[in-house]
C-alpha positions in Angstrom: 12.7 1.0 16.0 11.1 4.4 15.4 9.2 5.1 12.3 9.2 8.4 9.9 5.9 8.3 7.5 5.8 5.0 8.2 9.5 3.8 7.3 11.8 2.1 9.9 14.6 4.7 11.1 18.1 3.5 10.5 19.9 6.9 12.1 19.8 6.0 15.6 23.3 5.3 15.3 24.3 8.4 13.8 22.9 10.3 16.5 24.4 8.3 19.2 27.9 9.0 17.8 26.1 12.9 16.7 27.4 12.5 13.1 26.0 13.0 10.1 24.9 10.0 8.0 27.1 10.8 5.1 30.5 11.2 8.0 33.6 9.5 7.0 35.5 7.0 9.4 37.7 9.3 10.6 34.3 11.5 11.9 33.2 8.6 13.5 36.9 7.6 15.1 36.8 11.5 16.3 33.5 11.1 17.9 33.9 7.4 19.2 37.1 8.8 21.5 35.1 11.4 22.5 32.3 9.9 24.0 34.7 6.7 25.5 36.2 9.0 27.3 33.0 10.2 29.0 31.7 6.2 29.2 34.4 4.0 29.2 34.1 2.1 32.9 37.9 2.3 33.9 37.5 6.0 34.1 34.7 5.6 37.4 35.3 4.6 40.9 31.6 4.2 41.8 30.2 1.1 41.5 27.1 2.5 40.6 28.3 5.1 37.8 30.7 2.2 36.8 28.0 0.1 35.9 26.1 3.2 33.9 29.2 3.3 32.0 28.9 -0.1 31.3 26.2 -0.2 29.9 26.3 3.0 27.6 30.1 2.6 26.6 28.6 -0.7 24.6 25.9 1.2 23.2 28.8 3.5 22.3 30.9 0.4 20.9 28.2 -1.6 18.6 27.6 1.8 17.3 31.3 2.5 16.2 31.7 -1.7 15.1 29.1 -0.8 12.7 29.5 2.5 11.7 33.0 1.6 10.7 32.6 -2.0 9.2 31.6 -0.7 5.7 29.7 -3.6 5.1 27.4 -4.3 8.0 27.1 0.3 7.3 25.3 -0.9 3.8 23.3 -3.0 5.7 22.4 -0.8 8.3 21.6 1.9 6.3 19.2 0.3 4.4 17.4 -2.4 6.7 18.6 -1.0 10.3 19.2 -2.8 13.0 16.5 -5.5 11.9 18.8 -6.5 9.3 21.8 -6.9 11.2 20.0 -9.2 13.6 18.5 -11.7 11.4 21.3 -12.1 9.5 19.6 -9.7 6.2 17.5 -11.7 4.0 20.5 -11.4 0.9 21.2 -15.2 0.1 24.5 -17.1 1.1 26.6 -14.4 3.1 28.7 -11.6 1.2 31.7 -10.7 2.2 32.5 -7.6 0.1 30.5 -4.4 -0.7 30.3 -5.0 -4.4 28.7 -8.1 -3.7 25.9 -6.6 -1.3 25.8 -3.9 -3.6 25.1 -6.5 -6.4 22.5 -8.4 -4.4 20.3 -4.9 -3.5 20.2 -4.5 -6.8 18.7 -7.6 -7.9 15.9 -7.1 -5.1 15.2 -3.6 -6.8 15.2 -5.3 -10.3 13.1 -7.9 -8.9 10.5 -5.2 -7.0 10.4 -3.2 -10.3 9.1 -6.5 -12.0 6.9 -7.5 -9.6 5.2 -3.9 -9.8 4.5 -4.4 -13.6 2.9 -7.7 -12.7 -0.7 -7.5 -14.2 -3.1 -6.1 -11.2 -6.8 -4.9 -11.3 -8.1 -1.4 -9.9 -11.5 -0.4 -10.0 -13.5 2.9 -9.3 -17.1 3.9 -9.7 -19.6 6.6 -9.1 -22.9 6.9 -7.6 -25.6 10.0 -8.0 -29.1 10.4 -7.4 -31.4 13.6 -8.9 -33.8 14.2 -6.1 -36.5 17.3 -6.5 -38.2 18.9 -3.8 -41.1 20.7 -5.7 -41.4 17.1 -7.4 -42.3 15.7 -4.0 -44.6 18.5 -3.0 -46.8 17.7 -5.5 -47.2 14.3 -5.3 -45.2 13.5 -8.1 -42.5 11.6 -6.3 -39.1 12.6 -4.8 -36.3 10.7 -7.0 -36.0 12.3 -10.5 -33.1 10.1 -11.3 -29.9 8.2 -11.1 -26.5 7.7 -12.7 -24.5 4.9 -12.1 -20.8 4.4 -13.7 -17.9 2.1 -13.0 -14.4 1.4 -14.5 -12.3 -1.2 -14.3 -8.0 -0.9 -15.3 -6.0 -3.7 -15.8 -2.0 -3.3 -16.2 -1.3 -6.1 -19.0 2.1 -4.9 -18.8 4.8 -2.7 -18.1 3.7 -0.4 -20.3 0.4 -1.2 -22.0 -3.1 -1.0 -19.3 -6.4 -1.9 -20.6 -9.5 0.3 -18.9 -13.4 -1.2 -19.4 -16.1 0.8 -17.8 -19.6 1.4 -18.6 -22.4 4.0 -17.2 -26.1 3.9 -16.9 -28.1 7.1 -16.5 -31.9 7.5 -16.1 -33.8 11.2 -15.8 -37.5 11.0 -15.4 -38.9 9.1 -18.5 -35.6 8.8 -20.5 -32.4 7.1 -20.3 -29.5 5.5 -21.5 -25.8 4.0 -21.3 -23.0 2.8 -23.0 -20.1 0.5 -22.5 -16.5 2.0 -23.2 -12.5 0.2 -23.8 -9.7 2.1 -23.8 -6.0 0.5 -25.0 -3.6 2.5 -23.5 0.3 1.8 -24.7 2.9 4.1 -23.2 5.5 3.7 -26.3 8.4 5.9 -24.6 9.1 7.7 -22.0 7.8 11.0 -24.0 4.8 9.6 -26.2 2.0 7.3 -25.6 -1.4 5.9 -27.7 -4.7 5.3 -27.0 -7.6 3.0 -29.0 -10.8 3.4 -28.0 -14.4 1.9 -29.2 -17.9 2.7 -27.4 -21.2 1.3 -27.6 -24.2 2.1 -26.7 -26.1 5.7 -27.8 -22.7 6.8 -29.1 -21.3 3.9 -30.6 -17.4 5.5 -31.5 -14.1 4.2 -32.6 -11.3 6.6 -32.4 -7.2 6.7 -32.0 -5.4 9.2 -29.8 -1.5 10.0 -29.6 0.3 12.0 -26.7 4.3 13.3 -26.3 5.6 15.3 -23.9 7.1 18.4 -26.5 9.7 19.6 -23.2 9.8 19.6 -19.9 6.4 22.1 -20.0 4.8 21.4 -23.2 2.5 18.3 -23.8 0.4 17.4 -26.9 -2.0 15.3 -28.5 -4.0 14.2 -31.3 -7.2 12.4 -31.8 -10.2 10.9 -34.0 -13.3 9.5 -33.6 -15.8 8.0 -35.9 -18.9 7.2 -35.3 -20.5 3.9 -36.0 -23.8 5.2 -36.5 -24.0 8.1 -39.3 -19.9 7.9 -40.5 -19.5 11.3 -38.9 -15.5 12.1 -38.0 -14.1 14.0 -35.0 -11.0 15.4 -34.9 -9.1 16.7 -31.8 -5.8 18.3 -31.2 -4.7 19.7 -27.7 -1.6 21.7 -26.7 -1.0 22.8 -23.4 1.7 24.6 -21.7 3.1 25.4 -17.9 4.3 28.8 -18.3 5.6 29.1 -14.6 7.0 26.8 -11.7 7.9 26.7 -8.5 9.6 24.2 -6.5 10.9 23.9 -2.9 13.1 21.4 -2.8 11.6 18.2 -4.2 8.6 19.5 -2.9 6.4 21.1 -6.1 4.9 23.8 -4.8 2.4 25.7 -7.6 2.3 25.9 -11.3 -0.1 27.5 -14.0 -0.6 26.1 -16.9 -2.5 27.5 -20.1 -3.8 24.8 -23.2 -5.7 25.8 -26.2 -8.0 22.8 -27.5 -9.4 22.7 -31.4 -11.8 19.9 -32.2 -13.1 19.9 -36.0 -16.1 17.7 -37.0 -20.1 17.6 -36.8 -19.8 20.4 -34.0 -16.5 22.1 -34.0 -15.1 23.9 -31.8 -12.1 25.7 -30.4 -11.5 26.2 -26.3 -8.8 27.9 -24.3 -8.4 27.7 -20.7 -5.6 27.2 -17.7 -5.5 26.2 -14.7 -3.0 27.5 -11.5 -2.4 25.2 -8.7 -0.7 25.9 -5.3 -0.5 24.4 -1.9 -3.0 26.5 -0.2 -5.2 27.4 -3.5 -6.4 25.9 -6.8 -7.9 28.2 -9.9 -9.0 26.8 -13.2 -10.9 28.7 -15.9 -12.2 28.2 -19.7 -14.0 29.2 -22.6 -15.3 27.0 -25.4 -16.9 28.2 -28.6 -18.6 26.4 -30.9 -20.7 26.8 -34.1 -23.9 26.0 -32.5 -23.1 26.9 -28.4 -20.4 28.6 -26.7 -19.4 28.5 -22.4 -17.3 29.7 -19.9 -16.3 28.3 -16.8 -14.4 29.3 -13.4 -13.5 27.9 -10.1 -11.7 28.7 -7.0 -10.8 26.0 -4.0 -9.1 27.9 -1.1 -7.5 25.0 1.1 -7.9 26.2 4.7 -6.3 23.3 6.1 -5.1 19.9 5.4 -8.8 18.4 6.1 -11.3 21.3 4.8 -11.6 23.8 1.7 -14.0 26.2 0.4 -15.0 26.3 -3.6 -16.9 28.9 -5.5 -17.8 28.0 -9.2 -19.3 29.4 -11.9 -20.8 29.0 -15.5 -22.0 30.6 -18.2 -23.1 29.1 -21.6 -25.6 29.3 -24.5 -27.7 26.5 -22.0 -26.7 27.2 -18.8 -26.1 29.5 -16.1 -25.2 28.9 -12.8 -23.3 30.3 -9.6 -21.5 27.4 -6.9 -20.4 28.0 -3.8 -19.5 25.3 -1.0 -16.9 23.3 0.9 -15.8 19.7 1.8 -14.1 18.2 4.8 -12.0 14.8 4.8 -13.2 12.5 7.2 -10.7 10.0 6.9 -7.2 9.1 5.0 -9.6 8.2 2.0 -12.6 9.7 2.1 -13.8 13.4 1.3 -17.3 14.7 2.0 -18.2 18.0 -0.1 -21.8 19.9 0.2 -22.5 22.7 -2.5 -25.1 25.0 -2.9 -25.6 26.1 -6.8 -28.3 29.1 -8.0 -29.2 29.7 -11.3 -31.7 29.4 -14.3 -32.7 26.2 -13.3 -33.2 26.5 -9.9 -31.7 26.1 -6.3 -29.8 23.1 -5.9 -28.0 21.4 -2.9 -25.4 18.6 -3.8 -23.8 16.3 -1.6 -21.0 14.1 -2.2 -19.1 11.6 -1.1 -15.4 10.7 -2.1 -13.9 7.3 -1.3 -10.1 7.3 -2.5 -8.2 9.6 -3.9 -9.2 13.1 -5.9 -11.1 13.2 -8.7 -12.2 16.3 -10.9 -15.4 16.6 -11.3 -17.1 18.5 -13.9 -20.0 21.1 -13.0 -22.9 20.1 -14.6 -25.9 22.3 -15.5 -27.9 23.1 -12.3 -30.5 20.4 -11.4 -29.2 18.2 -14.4 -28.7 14.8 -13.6 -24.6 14.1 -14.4 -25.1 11.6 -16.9 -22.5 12.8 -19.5 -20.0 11.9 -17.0 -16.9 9.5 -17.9 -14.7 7.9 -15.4 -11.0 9.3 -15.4 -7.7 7.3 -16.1 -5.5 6.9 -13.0 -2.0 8.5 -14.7 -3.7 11.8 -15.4 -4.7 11.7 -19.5 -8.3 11.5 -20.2 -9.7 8.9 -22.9 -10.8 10.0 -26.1 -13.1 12.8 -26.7 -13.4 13.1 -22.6 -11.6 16.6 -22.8 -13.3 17.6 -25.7 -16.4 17.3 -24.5 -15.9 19.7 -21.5 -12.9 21.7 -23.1 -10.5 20.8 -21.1 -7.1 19.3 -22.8 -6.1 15.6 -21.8 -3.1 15.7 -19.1 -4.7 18.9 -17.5 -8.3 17.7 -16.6 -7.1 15.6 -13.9 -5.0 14.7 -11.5 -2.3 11.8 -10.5 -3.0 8.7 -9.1 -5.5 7.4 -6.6 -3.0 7.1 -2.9 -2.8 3.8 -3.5 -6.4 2.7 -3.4 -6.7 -0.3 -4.8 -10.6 1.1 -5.8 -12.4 4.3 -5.9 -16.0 5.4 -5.3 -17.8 8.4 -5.3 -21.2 8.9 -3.8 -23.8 11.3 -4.4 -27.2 13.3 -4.8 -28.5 16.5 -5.9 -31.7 17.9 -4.2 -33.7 20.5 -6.4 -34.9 23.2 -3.8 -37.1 25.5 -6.1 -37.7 26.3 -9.5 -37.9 29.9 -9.2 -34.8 32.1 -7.8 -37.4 33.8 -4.7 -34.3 36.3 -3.0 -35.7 34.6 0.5 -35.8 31.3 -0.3 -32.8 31.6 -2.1 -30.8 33.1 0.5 -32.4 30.8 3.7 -31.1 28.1 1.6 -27.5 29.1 1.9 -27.8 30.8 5.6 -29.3 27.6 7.1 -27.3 25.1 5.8 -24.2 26.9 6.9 -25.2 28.2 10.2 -26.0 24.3 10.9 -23.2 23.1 10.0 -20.8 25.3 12.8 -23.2 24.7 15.1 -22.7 21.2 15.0 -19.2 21.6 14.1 -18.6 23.8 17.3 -21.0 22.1 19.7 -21.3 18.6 18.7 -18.1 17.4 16.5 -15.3 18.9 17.6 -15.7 18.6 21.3 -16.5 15.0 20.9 -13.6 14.7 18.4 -11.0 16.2 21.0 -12.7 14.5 23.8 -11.8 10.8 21.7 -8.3 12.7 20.4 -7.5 13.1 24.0 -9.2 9.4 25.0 -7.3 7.9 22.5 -3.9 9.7 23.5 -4.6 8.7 27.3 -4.9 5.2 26.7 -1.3 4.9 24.2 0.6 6.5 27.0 -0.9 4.3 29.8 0.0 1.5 26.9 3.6 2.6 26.5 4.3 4.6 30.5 6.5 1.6 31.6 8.5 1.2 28.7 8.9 5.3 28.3 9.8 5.4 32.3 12.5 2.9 31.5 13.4 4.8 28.8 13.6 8.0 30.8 15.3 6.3 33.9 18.1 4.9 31.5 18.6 8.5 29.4 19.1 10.1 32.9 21.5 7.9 34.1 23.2 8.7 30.9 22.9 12.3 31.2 25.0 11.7 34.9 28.0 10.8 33.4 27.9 13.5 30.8 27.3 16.6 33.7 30.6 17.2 34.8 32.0 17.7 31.0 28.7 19.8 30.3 29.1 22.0 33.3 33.1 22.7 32.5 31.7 23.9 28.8 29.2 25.4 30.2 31.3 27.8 32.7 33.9 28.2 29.6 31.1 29.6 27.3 30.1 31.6 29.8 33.2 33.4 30.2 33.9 33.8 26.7 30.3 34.8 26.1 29.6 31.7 24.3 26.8 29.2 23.5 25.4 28.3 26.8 22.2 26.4 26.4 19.5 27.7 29.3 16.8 24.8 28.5 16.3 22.2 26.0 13.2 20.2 25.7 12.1 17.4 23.7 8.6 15.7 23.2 4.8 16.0 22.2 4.4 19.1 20.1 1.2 20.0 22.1 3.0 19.2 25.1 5.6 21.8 24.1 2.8 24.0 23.4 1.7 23.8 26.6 5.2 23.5 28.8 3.9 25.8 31.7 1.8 22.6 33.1 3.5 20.4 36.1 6.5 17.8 34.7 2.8 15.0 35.3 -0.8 15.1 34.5 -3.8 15.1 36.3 -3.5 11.5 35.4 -0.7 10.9 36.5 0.8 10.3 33.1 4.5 10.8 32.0 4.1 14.7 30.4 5.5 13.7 27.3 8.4 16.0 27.8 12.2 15.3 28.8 14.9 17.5 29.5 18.1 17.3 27.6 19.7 20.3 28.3 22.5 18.5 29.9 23.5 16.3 26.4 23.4 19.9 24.5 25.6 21.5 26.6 27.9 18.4 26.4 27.6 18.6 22.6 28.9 22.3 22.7 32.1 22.4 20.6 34.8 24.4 21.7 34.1 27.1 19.1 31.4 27.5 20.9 28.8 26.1 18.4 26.3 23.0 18.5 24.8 20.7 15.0 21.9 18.1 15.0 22.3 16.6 12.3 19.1 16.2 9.5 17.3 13.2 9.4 18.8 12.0 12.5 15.9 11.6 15.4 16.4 13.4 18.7 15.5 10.8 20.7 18.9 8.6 19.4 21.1 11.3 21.1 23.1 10.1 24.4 21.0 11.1 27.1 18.1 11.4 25.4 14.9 9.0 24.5 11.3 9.4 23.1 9.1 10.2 25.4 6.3 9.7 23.8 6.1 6.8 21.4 4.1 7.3 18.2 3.5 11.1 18.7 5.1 14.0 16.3 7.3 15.4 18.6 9.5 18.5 18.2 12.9 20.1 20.0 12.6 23.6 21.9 16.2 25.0 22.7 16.6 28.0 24.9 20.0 29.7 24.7 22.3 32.5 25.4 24.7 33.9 23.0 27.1 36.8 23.0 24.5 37.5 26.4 21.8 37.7 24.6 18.6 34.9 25.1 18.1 33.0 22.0 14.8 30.7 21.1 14.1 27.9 18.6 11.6 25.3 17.6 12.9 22.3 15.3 11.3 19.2 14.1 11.9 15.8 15.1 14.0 15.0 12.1 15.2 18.6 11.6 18.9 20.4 11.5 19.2 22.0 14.5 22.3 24.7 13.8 23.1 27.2 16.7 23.9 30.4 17.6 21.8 32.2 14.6 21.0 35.9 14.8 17.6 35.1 13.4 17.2 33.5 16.7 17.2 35.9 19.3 14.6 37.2 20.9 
């Protein structure tokens, strides 16, 4: 079975027959006589063709007995051809589709529950304060350390229980506290949160959230502290004022929340924050009776792997300029390296991120990050974490954590200089850069696409028998269907039809690069095989051709995948109205053709 982000395939079928997945029986009657009359055997003299027909006429046949059986199609679609074989794991057997129906349902009842089971997830930070000028005079290189963990529980369905606690220590002072959170989601709209700290800010305090609309969210809080009485009170409001979508796929939004917090040190902050696929913006301002700050950032995502981020802030005890990038290394883990400038210094920063995203906070150049508080996983802040920053709950942070079971982020801030010399200053962000692309250039990515292509090498010598099988097979396929797809062929031609010049299938880097030989220098299968044949068979007599979407190439008669486990794509070459035609479709694409927006 062939895999999609990592989910069996259950279509093969559909493009066997080329129909759609939703077709109705009579599609599937329509297409079955059209290919028996192609594959069934009594229709060849040849032994040899004969047997070829054979053999693909009861390809041709399981594929209609199922398609048409309704309820072995349930099964199918959902479990594939696995679940036909072993008999699909549903209890006693089930003769009708309500009953099948009734029995998936109970397994989705029963996943649902087993997902609200109680389960654990932990995540944790690590940074170290390190100061050059410190070391060069002999008064030791490690300024100091934070250390903060966090630990969620899901009680139930709807109530989680977080426990974390943080330790910080800069130069000849320190402290921590130890923090619970009681999170109850009491609809679908509205949730609650109890809270109570220990430690140098012992606090007990109460927090309510509901969704307003579909684009409003608010919430209301208060903490007391244990120690003097003192009372906090903090109500957010935030607001997406645009949206757009493609598809399912959410594509940008900007969103704007004003924040008022009345006690000891009131305050009032506004800010918003604009996300899109290839950029990320956030800005504030917070004003206080006693302080006031501002704060900006820009991430520019150059690729799936790297971005670039420039920061800034500007306060009544802190100014500072960042600029830097990061690079994931792996599915869950980020590094980042950022160079800040401002009243307190030069500062490099390294980081390390071990599953998922997390925002972090700018802190004051060279100050150790001890204020930090560990984020909830669903996105809403615990109490007084927004308020300390000014930024609202549900808009600090993001969703979820991939599906690590655990987070952890690692890292250390080096203090360069005390004094903002223009030389030094600017050497520090020249030679850290330059460095890095010469590495990058010279060192990482050749060995990276040296292993790539190792790695590539060694899964098609793994897989070259099976995929010369497979090859073998689809062209002994493609015989039978040459003398319908030449007739077509010569009809379009006439009428100045769809005549399809070339179609390939495979690698997408082999497509890339189709001007090299049919093998390697290896001599490895080139990930490549020709289906123009099976297209021109698949040619209506309207002169027009559909791949259906969500249906794998490689399931087509005559066709196969040449190269298991790679992304692979479809490049069709065509003639219309006598005029040459190009297009480029993914594997799991809709391949619709002639289209003006296709000629060259």
């Amino acid at each position: 079975m062939t895999e999609k982000n990592g989910e069996t395939n259950n279509k093969q079928l559909y493009a066997l027959l080329n129909v759609s997945p939703e077709a109705s029986d009579e599609e599937i009657r329509k297409a079955y006589r059209q290919w028996a009359q192609v594959y069934h055997p009594d229709k060849h003299q040849s032994p040899h063709m004969k047997d070829i027909a054979t053999e693909n006429f009861q390809r041709v046949c399981e594929a209609y007995e199922i398609l048409t059986d309704e309820n072995k199609r349930i099964i199918y679609d959902i479990y594939g051809m696995e679940g036909l074989i072993s008999g699909l794991e549903l209890g006693p057997k089930l003769e009708k589709v309500d009953e099948i129906k009734e029995e998936l349902e109970k397994l989705k009842r029963q996943r649902e529950k087993e997902k609200s089971e109680p389960n654990i997830r932990s995540s944790g930070s690590i940074l170290a304060n390190l100061s050059w000028p410190d070391l060069l005079d002999g008064d030791g290189f490690m300024r100091g350390m934070a250390m903060a963990t966090e630990v969620q529980s899901q009680i139930s369905k709807h109530t989680s229980l977080d426990i974390g606690g943080n330790l910080a220590v800069n130069e000849r002072s320190g402290g921590g506290a130890a923090t619970a959170v009681l999170r109850h989601q009491v609809s679908s709209v509205s949730s609650v949160e109890l809270m109570g700290s220990m430690g140098l800010q012992s606090l007990v305090g109460i927090q309510t959230s509901r969704q307003l609309s579909v684009h409003s969210t608010a919430s209301l809080g208060i903490t007391a502290s244990l120690r003097d009485g003192s009372m906090n009170l903090l109500n957010t409001w935030s607001r997406q004022l645009s949206e757009t979508s493609n598809g399912n796929v959410f594509s940008s939004a900007f969103i704007f929340y004003i924040q008022l917090s009345l006690g000891e040190e009131s305050s009032i902050g506004i800010g918003w924050r604009k996300k899109e696929q290839k950029v990320s913006a956030s800005g504030g301002i917070k004003i206080g009776t006693s302080s006031f700050g501002a704060t900006a950032n820009f991430t520019r995502f150059f690729s799936s792997k790297s971005h670039g981020r420039i920061a800034g802030t500007v306060g009544s005890d802190a100014l500072a300029l960042e600029i830097g990038g990061g690079r994931k290394i792996s599915k869950f883990s980020t590094i980042r390296m950022l160079y800040s400038i401002g009243v307190q210094g030069l500062i490099w920063k390294f980081e390390l991120h071990r599953g998922g995203q997390k925002l972090v906070i700018p802190a004051a150049a060279g100050q150790l990050l001890s204020r930090e508080k560990m984020q909830p996983k669903d996105g809403r802040s615990s109490i007084g974490l927004g308020a300390e920053y000014g930024i609202p709950a549900g808009v600090a942070g993001g969703k979820g954590d991939g599906g690590v079971a655990g987070k952890l982020r690692k890292g250390f801030a080096i203090l360069l200089s005390h004094h903002l010399n223009p030389v030094f200053a600017t050497g520090a962000f020249v030679v850290p850069i330059s460095l890095y692309f010469t590495l990058k250039n010279f060192v990482f990515k050749p060995y990276y696409i040296r292993w790539e292509k190792q790695k590539s090498l060694e899964n098609l010598e793994k897989t070259k028998n099976q995929v010369e099988e497979s090859i073998a097979a689809a062209m002994k396929a493609q015989q039978l269907l040459q003398n319908v797809a030449n007739r077509k062929k010569i009809k379009q031609e006439e009428l100045g039809g769809l005549v399809v010049v070339q179609a390939l299938y495979g690698s997408q880097k082999a497509l890339l690069n189709r001007h090299r030989s049919d093998e390697t220098g290896d001599g490895v299968p080139s990930q490549i095989i020709d289906i123009t044949v099976p297209l021109n068979f698949l040619v209506t007599d309207s002169g027009k051709l559909k791949l259906h979407e969500g249906v794998k190439k490689s399931g087509i008669m005559g066709s196969c995948d040449p190269c298991p486990g790679e992304p692979k794509q479809l490049y069709v070459k065509y003639t219309y109205d006598a005029n040459i035609h190009e297009v480029t479709v993914g594997d799991y694409d809709e391949l619709l053709i002639p289209q003006e927006s296709h000629k060259v």
